[in-house]
C-alpha positions in Angstrom: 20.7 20.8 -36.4 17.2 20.1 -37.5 14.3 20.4 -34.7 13.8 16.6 -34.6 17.4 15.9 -34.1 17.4 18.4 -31.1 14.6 16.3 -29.7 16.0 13.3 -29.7 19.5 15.1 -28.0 16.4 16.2 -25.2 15.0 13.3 -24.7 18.1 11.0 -24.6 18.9 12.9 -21.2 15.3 13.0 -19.9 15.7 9.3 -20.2 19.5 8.4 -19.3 19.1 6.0 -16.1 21.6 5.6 -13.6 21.6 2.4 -11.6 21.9 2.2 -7.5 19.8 -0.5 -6.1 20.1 -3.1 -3.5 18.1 -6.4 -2.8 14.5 -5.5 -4.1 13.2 -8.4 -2.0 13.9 -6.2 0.8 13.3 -2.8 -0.8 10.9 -0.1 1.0 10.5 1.9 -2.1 12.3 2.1 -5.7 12.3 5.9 -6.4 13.0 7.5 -9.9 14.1 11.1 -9.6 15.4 13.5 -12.0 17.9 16.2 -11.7 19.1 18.1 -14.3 16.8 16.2 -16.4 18.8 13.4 -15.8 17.2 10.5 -14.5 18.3 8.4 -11.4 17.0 5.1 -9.5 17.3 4.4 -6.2 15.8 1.4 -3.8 15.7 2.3 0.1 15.2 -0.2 2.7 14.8 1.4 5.8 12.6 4.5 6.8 16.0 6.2 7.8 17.0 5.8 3.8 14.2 7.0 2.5 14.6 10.2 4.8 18.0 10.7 3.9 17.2 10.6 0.6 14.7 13.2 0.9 17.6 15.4 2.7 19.0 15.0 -0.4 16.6 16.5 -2.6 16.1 19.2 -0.6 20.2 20.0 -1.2 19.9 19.7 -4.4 17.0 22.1 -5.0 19.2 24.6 -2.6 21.9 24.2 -5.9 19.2 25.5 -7.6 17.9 22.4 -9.6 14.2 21.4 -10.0 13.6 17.8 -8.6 11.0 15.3 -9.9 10.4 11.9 -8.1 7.9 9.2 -7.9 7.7 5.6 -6.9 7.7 3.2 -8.9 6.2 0.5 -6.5 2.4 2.1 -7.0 0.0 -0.7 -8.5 -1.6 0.2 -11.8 -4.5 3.0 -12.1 -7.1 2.4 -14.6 -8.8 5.8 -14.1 -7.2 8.8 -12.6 -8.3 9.7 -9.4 -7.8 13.1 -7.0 -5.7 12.9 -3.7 -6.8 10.4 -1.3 -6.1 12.8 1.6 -6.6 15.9 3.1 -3.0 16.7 2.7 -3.2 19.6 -0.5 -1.1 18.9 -3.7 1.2 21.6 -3.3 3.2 23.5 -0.3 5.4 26.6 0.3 7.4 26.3 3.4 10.9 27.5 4.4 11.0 24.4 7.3 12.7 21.5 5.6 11.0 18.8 8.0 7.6 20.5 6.4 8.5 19.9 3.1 10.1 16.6 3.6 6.7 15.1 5.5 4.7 16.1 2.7 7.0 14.6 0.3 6.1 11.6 2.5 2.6 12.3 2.1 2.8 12.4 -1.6 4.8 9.8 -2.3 2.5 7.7 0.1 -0.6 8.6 -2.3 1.1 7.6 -5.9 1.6 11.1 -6.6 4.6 12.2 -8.6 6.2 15.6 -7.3 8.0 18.5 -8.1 10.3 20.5 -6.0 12.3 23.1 -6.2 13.8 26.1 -3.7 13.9 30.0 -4.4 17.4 31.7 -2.5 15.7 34.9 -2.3 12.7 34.3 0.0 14.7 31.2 1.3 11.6 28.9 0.7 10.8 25.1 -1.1 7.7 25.0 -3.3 6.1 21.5 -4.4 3.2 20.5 -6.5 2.6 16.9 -7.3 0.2 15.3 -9.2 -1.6 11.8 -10.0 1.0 9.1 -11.3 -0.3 7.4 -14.4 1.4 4.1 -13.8 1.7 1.4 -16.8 -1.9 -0.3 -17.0 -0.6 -3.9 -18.8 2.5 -4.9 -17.4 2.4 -7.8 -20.6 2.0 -5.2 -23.0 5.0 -5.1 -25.6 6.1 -1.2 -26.6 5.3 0.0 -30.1 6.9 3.0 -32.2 4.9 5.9 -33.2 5.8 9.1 -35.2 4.1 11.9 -34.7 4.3 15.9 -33.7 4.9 17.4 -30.6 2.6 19.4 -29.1 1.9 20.9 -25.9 -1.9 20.6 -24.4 -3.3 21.6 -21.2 -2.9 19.3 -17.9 -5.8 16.8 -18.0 -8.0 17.0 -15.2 -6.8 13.9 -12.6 -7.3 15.8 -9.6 -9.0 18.3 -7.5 -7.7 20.8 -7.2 -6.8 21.4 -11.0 -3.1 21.1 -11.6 -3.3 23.6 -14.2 0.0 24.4 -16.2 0.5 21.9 -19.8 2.0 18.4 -20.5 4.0 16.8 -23.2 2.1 15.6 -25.6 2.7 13.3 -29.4 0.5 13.8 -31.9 -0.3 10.7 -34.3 -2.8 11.2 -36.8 -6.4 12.0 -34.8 -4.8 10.8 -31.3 -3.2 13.1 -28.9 -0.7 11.1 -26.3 0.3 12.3 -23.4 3.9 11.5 -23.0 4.6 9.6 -19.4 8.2 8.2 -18.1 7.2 5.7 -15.4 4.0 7.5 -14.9 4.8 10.6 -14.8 3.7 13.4 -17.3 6.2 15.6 -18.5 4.9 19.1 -16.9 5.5 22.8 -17.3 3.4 24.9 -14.4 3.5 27.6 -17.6 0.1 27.5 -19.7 2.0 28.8 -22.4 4.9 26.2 -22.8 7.7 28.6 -24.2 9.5 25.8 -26.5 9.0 26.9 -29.6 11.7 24.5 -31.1 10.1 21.8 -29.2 6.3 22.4 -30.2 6.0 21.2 -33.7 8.6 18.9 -34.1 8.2 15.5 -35.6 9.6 12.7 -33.8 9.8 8.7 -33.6 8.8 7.4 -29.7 8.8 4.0 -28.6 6.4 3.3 -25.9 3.3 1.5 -24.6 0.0 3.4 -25.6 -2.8 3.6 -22.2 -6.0 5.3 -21.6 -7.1 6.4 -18.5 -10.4 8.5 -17.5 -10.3 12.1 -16.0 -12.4 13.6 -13.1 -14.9 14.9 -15.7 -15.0 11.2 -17.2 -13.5 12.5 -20.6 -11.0 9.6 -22.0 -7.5 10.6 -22.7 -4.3 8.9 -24.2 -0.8 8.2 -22.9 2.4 7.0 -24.3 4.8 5.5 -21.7 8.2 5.9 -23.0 9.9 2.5 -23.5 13.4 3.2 -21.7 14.8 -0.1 -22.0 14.8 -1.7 -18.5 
């Protein structure tokens, strides 16, 4: 199995969506949230939903997964922008109220977050980050073909994220890679997928730009995953 074929087997299952929504006229939030790197939706209506939902993630990271959620409500950004807060972008608690408020927090502020829960010391850690929602809900996706390649995390908030993103290389543009806004993140600098990194592949998504802290221009690709 060639590297690109692997890909593709990755990707499929980054982008598998499971259905389980209710009226969206009378949805609080719509959520997407991977585990396993499979992806989920869910719509809560009440404030008790959305914290029972939250309990859940919290049980699944005790099973020893890695979470990732975000809302998919959040308008469209046109530049990035840093926390909106004072709340910080990451946390290391062993109180599962803590953690679950500043999931609260983050969702709140657009941010997409990470959670997941070490058995030995018995404690959550979280980071989120700026969602880059779609900027032209009109636009139609496009297909590109590039290489994969691995770049460090742009700079859309303070404090830096640090860590690298997901990135596809087509001719002189570099895209970051984005499934409902959110960039596909490794907290490693070096990202430790050498079968991955390299790789040629075909994506079909809807190109953006957006404007980091700094105000350098960078690119993104929202994956198309056929909703």
């Amino acid at each position: 199995m060639n590297h690109t074929i692997k890909l593709f087997v990755l990707l499929a299952t980054v982008l598998c969506l499971t259905a389980c929504e209710k009226n969206k006229e009378d949805a609080l939030r719509d959520i997407v949230y991977t585990v396993n790197a499979e992806e989920h939706r869910v719509t809560t209506h009440t404030e008790s939903e959305w914290d029972a939902l939250l309990d859940h993630f919290c049980d699944y990271t005790q099973e020893g997964v890695q979470v990732m959620f975000c809302s998919t409500r959040q308008p469209g950004q046109t530049q990035a922008k840093g926390r909106s807060s004072n709340t910080p972008t990451s946390i290391t608690t062993s109180n599962r109220d803590e953690l679950k408020a500043w999931m609260k927090e983050m969702e709140r502020a657009g941010h997409t977050v990470n959670v997941k829960y070490d058995n030995v010391s018995g404690t959550w850690s979280g980071t989120a980050y700026v969602n880059l929602n779609r900027q032209d809900e009109q636009a139609e996706p496009k297909t590109y073909s590039g290489t994969f390649l691995f770049i460090p995390t742009p700079a859309v908030q303070e404090p830096p994220l640090g860590g690298t993103v997901w990135t596809l290389e087509v001719g002189a543009d570099t895209l970051i890679i984005t499934v409902h806004g959110m960039m596909i993140w490794s907290a490693s600098t070096d990202a430790g997928m050498p079968i991955i990194d390299g790789a040629e592949a075909v994506l079909e998504g809807i190109k953006g730009s957006y404007t980091d802290l700094h105000g350098e221009t960078f690119l993104t690709l929202e994956l198309n995953t056929g909703e």
